[in-house]
matplotlib code that plots the C-alpha trace (Angstrom):
import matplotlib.pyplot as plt

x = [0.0, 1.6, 1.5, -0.9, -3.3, -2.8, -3.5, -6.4, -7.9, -9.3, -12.2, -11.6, -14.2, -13.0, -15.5, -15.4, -13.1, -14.1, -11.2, -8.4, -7.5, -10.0, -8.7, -5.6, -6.4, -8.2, -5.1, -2.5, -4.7, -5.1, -2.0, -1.6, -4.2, -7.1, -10.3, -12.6, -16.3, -15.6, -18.3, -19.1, -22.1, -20.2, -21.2, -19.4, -15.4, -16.2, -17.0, -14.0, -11.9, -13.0, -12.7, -9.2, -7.7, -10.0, -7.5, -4.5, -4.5, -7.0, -8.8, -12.5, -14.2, -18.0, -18.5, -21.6, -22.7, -24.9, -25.0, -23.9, -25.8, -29.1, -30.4, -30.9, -27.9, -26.2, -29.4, -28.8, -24.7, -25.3, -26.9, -23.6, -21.9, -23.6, -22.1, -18.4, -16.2, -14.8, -11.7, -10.7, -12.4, -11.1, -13.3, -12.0, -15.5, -15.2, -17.0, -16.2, -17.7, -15.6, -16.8, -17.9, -20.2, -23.1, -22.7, -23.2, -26.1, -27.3, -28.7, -25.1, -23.5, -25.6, -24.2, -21.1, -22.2, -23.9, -20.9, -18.0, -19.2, -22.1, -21.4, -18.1, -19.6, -22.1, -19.9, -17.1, -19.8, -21.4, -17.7, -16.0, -19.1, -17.8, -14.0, -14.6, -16.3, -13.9, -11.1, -9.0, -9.1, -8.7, -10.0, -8.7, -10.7, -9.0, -9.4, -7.4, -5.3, -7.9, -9.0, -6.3, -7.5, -10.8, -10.4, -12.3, -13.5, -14.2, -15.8, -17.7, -15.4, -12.7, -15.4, -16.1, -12.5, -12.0, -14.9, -13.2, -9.8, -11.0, -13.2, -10.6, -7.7, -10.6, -11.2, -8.0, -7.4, -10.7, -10.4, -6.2, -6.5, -9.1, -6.3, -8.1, -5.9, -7.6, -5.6, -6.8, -4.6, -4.4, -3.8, -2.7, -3.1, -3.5, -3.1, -6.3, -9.3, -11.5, -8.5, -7.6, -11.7, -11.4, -8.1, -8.0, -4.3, -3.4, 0.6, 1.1, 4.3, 2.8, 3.9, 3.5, 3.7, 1.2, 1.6, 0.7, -2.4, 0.2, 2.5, 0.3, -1.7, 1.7, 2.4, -1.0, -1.2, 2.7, 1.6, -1.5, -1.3, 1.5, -0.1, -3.2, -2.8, -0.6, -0.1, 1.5, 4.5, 7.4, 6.7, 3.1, 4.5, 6.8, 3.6, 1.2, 4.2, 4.2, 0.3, -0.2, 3.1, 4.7, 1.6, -1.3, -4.4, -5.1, -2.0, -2.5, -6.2, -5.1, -2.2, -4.5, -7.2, -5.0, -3.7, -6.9, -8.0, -5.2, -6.7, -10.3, -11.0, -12.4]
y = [0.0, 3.4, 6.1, 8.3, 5.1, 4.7, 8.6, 9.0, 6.0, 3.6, 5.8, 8.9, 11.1, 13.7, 16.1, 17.3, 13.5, 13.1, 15.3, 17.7, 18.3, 16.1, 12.9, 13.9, 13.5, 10.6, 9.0, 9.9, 8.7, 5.2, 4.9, 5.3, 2.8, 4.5, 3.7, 6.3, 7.9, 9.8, 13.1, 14.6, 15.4, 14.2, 10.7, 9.5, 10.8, 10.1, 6.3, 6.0, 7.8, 5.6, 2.6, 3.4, 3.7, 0.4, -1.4, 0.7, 0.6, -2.7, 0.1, -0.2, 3.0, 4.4, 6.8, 9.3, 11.0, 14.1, 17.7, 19.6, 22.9, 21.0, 22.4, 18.4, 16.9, 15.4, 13.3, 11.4, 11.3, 9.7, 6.6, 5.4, 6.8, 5.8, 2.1, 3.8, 5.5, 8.8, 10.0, 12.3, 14.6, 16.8, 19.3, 20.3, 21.0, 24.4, 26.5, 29.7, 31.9, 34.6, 38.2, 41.6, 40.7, 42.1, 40.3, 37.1, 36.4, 36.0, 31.9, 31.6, 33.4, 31.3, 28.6, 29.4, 30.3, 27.0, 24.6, 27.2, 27.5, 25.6, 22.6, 22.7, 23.9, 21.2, 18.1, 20.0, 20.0, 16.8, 14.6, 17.1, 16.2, 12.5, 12.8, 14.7, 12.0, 10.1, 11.8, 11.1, 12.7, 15.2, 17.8, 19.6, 22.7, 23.7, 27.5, 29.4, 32.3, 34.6, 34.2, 36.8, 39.8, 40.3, 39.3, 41.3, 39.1, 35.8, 38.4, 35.7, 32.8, 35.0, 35.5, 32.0, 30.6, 33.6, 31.3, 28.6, 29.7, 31.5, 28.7, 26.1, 28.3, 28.5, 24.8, 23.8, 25.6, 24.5, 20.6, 20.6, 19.1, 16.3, 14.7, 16.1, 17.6, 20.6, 22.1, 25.4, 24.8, 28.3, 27.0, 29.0, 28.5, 24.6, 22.7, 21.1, 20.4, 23.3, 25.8, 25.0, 25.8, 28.9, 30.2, 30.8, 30.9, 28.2, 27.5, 31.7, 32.2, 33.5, 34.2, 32.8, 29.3, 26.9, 24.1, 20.3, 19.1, 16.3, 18.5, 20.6, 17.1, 16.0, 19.2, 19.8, 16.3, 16.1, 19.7, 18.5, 18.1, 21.0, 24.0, 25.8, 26.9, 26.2, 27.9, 25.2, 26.0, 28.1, 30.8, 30.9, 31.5, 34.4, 35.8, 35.5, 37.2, 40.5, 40.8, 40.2, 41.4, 43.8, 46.0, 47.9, 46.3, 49.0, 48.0, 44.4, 44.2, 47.2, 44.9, 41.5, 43.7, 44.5, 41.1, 40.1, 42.8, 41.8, 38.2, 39.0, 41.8, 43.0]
z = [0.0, -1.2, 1.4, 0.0, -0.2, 3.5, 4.3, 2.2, 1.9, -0.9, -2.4, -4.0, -5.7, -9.0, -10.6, -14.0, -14.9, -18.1, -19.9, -19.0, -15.5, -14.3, -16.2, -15.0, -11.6, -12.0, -13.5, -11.1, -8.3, -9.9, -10.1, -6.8, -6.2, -5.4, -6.5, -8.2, -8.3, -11.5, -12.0, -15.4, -17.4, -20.4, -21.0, -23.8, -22.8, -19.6, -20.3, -22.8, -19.3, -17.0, -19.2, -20.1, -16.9, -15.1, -17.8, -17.5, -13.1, -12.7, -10.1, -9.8, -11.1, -11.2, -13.9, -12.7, -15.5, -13.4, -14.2, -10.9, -11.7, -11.2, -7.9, -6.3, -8.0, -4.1, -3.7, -7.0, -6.6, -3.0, -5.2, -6.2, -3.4, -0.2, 0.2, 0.0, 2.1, -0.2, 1.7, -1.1, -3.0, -6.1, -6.7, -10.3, -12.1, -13.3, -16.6, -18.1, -20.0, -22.1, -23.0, -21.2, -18.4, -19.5, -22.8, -21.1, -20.5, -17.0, -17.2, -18.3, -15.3, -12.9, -14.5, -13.5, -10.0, -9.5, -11.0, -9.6, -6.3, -5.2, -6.3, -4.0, -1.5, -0.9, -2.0, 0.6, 3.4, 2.9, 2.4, 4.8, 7.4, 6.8, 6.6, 10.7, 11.7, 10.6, 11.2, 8.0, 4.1, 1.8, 0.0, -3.6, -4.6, -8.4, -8.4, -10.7, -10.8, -12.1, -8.3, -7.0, -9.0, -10.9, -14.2, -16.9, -19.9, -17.3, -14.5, -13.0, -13.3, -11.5, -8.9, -8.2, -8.3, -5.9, -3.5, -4.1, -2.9, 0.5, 1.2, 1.0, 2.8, 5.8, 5.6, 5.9, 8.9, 10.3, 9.3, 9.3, 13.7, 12.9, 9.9, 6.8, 4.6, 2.3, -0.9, -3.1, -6.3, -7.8, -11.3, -14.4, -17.9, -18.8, -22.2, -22.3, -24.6, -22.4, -22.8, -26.2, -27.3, -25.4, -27.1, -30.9, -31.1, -28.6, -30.0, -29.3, -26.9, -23.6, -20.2, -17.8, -20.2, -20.9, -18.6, -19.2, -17.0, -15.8, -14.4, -13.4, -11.1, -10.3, -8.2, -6.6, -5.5, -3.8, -2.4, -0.6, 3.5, 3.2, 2.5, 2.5, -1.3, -3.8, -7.5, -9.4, -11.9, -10.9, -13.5, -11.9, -8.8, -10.1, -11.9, -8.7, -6.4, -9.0, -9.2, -5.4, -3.5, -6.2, -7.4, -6.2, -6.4, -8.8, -11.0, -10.6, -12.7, -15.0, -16.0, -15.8, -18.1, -20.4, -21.3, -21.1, -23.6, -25.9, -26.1, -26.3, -27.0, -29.9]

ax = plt.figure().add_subplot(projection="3d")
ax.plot(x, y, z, "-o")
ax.set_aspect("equal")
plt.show()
């Protein structure tokens, strides 16, 4: 049994699984031997996922296909969930939408609101209620670094990885005595499917660079149980110390705009 097996136990659960950053973390953990309860409303990647690493990692998975904006989606998650003990939990389900906010239309800024930060919040309280009781686990919120300034073009986004990251800073000094380990990964720009759609020039040089979702897993899993949050990527962190530490808040989302504008804006 590896050691992260033995702190976190045999059942883990990843939102969001079926591609990117969420298959990502559904394959490192089954390869460390956990078994997985793998969220997405994406049936058919999600079944080819979850097929793929069940041969790769002989693990025993349960693909959910459920749509986490749905105001009652925890009742029909606990189905395939109530006979298992979930010690981990990645919440890494996350949309965007890109444009001026009041060009997005509002059902599609709810969206956001509902997958962004209500859907953690109630898988968080309902497995974190658990993982106290007993006393062993771990939670992953994936928030991103549009979380430390407001980001114009992804307004709402920014807003609701910004929940993310205060809420899982809070919980991990709340939950950190009873032996459940909670991680915000602020994340930068990835290279996967989600990011690629949302970026018509995705081979463009950019700093901070593009990192892989592997490496990108890699380092928010060894950083888990360390640290409240994490950015991973050393560039990332070099990036997040100028727009927090270096600049005004001002300066910091003038400068973030106005990248932003570059990519976006019309």
């Amino acid at each position: 049994m590896s050691a992260f097996l033995e702190k976190y136990g045999r059942w883990a659960l990843v939102t969001g699984a079926a591609m990117g950053l969420g298959a990502e973390f559904a394959r490192q953990l089954a390869r460390e031997g956990l078994n997985l309860i793998l969220v997405d409303i994406q049936e058919e990647p999600l079944t080819v996922t979850s097929q793929a690493l069940s041969r790769e990692f002989n693990v025993d998975i349960r693909p959910v296909v459920l749509d986490l904006a749905i105001p009652d989606f925890l009742p029909q998650l606990l189905v395939s969930t109530r006979d298992l003990e979930i010690s981990l939990l990645v919440n890494n389900a996350g949309i965007s939408a890109i444009g001026h906010f009041l060009d997005v239309p509002l059902e599609k800024h709810l969206s956001i609101l509902a997958i962004n930060a209500r859907a953690p919040l109630i898988l968080a309280h309902h497995f974190g209620t658990l993982m106290y009781e007993g006393k062993r686990g771990g939670i992953i919120f994936v928030s991103s670094m549009s979380a430390l300034t407001g980001t114009s073009y992804v307004s709402e986004y920014s807003a609701t990885k910004a929940h993310e990251l205060a809420l899982g800073e809070a919980l991990w000094q709340e939950l950190g005595p009873v032996n459940v380990d909670v991680l915000t990964a602020i994340v930068g720009a990835v290279d996967t499917p989600g990011w690629r759609a949302e970026n018509l020039n995705p081979g463009a040089k950019r700093w901070p660079p593009v990192m892989t979702a592997e490496d990108t897993v890699r380092e928010t899993l060894a950083a888990l149980g360390k640290t409240p949050s994490f950015v991973p990527g050393a560039q990332n962190r070099i990036a997040t110390f100028l727009t927090t530490r270096l600049l005004s808040r001002k300066s910091a989302v003038e400068t973030v705009g106005k990248e932003m504008d570059k990519r976006y804006g019309k």
